[in-house]
N, CA and C of each residue as an Amber inpcrd file, in Angstrom:
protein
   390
   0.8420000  -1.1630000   0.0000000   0.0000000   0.0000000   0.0000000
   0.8930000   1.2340000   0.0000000   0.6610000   2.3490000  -0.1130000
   1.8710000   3.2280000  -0.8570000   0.5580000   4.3800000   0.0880000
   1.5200000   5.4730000   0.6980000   1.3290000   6.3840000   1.6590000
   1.9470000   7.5150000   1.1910000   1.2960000   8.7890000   0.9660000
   1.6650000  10.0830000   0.9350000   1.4080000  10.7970000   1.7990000
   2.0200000  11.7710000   2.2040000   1.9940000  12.8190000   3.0950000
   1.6340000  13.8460000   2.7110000   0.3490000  14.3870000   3.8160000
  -0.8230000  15.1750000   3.5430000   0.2220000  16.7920000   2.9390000
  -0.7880000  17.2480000   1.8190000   0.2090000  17.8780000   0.5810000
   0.9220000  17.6980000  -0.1310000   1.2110000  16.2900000  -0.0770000
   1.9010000  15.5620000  -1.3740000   0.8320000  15.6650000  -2.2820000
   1.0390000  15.8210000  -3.7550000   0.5430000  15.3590000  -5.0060000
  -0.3200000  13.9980000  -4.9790000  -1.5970000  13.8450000  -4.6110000
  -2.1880000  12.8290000  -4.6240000  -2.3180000  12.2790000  -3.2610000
  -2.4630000  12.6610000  -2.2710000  -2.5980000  12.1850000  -0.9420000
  -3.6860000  12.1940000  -0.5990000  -4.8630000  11.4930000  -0.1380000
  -6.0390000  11.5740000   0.1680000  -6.1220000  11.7160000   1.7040000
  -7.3380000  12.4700000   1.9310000  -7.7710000  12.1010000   3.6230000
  -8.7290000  11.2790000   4.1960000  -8.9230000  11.4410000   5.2710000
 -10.3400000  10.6580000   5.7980000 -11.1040000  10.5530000   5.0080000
 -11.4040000  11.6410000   4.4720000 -13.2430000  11.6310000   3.4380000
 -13.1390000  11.1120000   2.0490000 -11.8200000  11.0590000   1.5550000
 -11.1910000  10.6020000   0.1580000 -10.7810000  12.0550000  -0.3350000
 -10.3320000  13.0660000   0.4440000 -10.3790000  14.2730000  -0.5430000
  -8.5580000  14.9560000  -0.9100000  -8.4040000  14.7600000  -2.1090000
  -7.0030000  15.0330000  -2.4160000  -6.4860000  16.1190000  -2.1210000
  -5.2260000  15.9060000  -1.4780000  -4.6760000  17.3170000  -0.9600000
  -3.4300000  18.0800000  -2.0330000  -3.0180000  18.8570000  -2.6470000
  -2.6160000  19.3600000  -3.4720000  -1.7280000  20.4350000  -2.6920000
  -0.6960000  21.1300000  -3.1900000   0.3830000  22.3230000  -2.6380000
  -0.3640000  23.2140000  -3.5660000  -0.5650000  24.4200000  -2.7150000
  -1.2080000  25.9350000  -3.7640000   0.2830000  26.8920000  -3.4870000
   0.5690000  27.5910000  -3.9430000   1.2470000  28.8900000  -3.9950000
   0.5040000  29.9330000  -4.2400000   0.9530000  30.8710000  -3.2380000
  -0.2370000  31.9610000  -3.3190000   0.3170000  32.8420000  -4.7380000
  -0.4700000  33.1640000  -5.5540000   0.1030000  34.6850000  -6.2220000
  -0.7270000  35.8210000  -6.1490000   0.0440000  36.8670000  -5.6230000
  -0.3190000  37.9380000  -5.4180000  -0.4720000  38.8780000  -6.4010000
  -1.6270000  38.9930000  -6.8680000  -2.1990000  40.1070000  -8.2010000
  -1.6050000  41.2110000  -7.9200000  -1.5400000  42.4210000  -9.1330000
  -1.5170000  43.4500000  -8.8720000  -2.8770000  44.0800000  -8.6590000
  -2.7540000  45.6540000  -8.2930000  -4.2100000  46.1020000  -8.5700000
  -4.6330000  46.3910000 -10.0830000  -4.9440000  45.1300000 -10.7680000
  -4.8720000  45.6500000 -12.3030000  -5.9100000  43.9270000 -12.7460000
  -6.5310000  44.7760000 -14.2700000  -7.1230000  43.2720000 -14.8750000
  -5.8660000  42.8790000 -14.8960000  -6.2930000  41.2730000 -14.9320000
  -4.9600000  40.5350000 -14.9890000  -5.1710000  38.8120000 -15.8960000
  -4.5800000  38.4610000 -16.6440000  -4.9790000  36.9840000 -17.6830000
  -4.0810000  35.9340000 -16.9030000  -4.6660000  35.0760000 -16.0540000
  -3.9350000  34.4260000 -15.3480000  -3.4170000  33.0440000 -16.3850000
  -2.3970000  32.5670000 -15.9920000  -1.4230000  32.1590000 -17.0750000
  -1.7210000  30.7630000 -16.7540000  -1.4130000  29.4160000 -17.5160000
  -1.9040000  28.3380000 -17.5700000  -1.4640000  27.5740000 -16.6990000
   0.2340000  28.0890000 -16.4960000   0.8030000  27.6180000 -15.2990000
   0.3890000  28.0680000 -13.5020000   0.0630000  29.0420000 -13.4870000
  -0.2470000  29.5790000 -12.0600000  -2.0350000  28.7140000 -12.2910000
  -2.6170000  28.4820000 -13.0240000  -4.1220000  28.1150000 -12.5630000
  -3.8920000  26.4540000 -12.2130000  -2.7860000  25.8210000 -13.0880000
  -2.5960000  24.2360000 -12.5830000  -1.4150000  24.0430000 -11.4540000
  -0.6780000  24.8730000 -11.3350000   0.3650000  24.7600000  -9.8440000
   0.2790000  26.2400000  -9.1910000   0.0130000  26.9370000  -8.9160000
  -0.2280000  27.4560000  -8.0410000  -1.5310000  27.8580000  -7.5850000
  -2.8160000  27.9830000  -8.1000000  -4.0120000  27.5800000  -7.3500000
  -4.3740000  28.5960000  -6.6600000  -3.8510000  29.6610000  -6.5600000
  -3.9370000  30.7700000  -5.0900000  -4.3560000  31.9600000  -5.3840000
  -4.8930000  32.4260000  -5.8660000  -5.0050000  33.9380000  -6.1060000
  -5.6780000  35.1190000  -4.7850000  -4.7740000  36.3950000  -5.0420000
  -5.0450000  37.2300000  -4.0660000  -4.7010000  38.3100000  -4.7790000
  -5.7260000  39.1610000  -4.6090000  -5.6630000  40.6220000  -4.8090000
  -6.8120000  41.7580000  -4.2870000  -6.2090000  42.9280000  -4.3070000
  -6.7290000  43.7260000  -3.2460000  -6.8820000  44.8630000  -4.0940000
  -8.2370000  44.5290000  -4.7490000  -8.5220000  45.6300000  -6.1470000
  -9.0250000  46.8490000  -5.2410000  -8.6420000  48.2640000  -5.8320000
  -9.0210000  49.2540000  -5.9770000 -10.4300000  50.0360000  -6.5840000
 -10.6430000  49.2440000  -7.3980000 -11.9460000  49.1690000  -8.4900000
 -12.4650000  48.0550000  -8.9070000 -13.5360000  47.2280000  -9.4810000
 -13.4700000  46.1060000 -10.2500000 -12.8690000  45.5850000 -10.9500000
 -12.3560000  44.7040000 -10.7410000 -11.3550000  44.0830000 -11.8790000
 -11.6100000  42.8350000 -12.3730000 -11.3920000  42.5110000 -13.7720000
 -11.9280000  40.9610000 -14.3410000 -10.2210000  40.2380000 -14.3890000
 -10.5360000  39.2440000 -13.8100000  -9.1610000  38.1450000 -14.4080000
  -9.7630000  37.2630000 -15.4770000  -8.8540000  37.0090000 -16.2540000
  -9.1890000  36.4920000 -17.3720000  -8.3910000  34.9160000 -17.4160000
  -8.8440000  33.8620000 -17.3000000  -8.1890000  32.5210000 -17.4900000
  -7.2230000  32.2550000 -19.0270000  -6.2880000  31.7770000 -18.7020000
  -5.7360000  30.7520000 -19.8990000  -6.6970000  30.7050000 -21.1060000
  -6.7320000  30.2210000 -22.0910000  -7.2890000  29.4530000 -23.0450000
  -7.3410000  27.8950000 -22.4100000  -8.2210000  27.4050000 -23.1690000
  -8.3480000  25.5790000 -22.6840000  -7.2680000  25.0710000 -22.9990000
  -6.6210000  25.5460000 -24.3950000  -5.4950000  25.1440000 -25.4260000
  -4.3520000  24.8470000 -24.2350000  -4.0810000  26.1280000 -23.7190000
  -3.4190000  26.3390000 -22.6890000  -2.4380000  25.8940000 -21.5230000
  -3.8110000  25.7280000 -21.4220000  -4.4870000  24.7250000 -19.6080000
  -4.7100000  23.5500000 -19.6600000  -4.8370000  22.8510000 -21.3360000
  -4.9410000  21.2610000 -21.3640000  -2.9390000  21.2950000 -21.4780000
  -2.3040000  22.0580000 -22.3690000  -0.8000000  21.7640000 -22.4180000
  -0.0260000  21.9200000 -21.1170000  -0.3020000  22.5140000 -20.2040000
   0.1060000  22.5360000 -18.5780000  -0.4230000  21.1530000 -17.8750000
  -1.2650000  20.5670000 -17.9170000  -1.7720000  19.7170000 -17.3940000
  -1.2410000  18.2990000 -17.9800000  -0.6600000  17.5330000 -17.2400000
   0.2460000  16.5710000 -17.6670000  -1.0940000  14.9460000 -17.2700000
  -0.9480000  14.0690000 -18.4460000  -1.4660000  12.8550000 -18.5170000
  -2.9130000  13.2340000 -18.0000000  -3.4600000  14.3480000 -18.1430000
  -4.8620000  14.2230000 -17.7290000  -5.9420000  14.1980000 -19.1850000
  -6.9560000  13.5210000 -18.7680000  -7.6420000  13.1670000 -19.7330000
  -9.5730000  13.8510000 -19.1440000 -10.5130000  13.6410000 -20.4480000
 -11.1070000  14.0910000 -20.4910000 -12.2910000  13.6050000 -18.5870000
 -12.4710000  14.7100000 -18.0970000 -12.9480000  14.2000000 -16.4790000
 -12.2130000  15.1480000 -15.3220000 -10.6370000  14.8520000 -16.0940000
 -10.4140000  15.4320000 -15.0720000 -10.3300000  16.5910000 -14.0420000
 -10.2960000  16.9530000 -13.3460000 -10.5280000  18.2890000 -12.6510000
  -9.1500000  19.3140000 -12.1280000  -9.3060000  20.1670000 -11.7720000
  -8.4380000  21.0730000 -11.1270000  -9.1410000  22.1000000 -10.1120000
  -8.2270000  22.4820000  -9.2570000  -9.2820000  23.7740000  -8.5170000
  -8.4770000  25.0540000  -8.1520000  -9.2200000  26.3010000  -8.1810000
  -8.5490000  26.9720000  -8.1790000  -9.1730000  28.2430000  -7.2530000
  -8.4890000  28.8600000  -6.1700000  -9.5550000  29.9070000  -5.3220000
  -8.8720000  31.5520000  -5.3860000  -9.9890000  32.2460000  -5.5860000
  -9.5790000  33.4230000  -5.6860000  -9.7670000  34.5500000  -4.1270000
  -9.0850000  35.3380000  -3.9340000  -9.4080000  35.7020000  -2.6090000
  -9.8710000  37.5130000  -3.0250000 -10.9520000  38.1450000  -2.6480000
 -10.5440000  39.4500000  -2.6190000 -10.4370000  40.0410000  -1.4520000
  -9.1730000  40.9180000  -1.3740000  -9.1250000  41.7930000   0.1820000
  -9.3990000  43.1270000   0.0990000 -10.1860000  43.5530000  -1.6000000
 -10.5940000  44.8240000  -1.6540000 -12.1970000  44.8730000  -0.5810000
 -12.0430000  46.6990000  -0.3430000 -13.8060000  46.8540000   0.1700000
 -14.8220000  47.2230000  -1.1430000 -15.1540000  47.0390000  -0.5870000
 -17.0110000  47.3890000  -1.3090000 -16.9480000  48.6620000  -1.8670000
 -17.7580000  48.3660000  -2.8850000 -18.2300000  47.6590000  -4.0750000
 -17.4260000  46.9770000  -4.9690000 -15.6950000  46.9140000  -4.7600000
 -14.9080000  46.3210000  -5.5170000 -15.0880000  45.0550000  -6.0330000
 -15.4990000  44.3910000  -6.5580000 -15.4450000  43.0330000  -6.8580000
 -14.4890000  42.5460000  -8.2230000 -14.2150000  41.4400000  -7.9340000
 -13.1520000  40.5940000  -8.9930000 -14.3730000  39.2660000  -9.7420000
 -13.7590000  39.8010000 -11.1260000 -15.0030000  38.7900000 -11.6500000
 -13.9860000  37.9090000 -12.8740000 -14.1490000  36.5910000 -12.6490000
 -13.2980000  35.8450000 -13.4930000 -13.9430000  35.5860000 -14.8920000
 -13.1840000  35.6650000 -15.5210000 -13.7280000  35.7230000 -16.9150000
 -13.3500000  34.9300000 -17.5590000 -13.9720000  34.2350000 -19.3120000
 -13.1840000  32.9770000 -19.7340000 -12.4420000  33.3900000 -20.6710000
 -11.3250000  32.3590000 -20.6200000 -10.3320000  32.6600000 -22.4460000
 -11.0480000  31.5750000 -23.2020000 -10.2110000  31.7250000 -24.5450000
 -11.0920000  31.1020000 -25.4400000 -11.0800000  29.4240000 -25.4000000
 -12.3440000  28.6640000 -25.2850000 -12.3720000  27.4050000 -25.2570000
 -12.5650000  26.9770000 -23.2120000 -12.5970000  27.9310000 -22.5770000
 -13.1030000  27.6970000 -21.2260000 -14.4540000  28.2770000 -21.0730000
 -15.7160000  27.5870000 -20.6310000 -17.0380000  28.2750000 -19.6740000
 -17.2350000  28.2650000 -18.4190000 -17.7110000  29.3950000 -18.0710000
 -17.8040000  29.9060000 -16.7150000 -19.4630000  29.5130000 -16.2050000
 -19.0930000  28.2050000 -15.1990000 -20.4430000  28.3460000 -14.9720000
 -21.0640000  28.5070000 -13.6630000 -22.0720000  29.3590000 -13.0310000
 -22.2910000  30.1050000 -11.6980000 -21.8440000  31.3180000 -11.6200000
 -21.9520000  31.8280000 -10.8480000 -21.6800000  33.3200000 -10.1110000
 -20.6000000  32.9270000 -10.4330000 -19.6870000  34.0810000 -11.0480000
 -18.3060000  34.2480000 -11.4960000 -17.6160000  35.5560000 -10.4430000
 -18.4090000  36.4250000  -9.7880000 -18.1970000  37.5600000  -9.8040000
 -17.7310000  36.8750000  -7.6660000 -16.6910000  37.6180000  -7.2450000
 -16.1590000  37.5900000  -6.2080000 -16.1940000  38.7840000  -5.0370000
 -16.8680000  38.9210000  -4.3520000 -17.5250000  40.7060000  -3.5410000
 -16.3500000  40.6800000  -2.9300000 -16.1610000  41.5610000  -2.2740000
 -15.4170000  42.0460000  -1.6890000 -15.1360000  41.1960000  -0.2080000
 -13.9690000  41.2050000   0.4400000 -13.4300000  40.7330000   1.5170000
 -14.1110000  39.1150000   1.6570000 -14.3920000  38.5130000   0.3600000
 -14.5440000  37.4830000   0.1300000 -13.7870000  36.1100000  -0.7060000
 -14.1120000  35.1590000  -0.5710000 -12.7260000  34.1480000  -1.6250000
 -14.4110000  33.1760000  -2.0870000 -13.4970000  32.6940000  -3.3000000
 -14.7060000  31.5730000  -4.0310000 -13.3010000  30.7780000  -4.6720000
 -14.1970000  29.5340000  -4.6720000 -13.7440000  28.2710000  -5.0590000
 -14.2220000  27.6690000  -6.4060000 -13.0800000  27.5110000  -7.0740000
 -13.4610000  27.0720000  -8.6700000 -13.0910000  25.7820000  -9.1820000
 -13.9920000  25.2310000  -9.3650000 -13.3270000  23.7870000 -10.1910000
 -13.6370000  23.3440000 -11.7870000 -12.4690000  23.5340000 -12.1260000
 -12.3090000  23.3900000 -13.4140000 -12.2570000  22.1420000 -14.1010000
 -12.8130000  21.2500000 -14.8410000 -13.3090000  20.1540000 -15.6110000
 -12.7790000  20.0530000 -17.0330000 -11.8410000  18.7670000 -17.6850000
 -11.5790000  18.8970000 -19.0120000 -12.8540000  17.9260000 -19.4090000
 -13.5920000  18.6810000 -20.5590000 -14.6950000  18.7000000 -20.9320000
 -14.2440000  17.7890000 -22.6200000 -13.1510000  18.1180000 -23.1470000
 -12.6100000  17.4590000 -24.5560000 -11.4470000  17.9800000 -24.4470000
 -10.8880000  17.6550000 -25.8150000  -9.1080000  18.3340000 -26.0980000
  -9.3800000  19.3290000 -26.2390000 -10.1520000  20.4430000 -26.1360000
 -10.3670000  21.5150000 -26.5590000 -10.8790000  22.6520000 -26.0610000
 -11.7880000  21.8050000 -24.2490000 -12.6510000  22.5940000 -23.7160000
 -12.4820000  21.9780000 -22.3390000 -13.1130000  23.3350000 -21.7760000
 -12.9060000  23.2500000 -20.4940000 -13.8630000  23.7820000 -19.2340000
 -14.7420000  23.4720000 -18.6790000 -15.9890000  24.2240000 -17.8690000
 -15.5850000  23.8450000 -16.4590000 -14.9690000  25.9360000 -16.3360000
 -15.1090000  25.7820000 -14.3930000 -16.2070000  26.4070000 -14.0440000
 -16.2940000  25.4150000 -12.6460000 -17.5730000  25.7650000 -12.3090000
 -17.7430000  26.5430000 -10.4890000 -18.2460000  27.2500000 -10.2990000
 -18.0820000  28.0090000  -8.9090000 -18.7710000  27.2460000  -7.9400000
 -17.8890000  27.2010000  -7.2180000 -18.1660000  25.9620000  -6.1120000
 -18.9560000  26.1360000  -4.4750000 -18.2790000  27.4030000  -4.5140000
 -19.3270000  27.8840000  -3.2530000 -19.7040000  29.0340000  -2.9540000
């Protein structure tokens, strides 16, 4: 039987739920196109908008070439944090060949949870989780 240690790559817990390493990245105060690599290894987003700001995902194209031996099912997750005040909100937006599905939009002094689904070689639907 083969044992990982909780935050290893593939380590499950009590409930069956895989534990993964995030790295935080810290946005500027600016729209920002988050890159294919920070949405499949680092996972973390934080920023402390001034005004509304949209982040914009990868392409699927992208985000399927970052993603190693995964096939159509598989998932990823990814959480955004905002530490702006009100009315600021961060609203994630799709690149081409990803859909956004649920409340996309993130209020202020709030975080949301995204899980992203390869849908084909081509496509990709995250979906807002809480």
């Amino acid at each position: 039987m083969l044992f990982r240690s909780p935050g290893e790559a593939g380590a499950t817990g009590a409930t069956g739920a895989t534990f993964q390493n995030a790295t935080e990245v810290a946005l500027t105060d600016a729209a920002a196109t988050l890159t294919a690599s920070q949405i499949i290894s680092s996972r973390l987003f934080k920023i402390t908008p001034t005004a509304s700001r949209a982040l914009t995902t990868a392409t699927a194209a992208e985000i399927l070439t970052a993603m190693t031996g995964e096939s159509v099912g598989s998932t990823f997750e990814i959480v955004i944090v905002n530490l702006g005040s009100l009315p600021n909100t961060v609203t994630l937006t799709a690149g081409t060949g990803v859909s956004i599905v649920g409340a996309a939009s993130v209020t202020a002094t709030t975080s949301a949870t995204f899980m992203g689904r390869v849908d084909s070689t081509t496509a990709i639907t995250i979906y807002r989780t809480n």
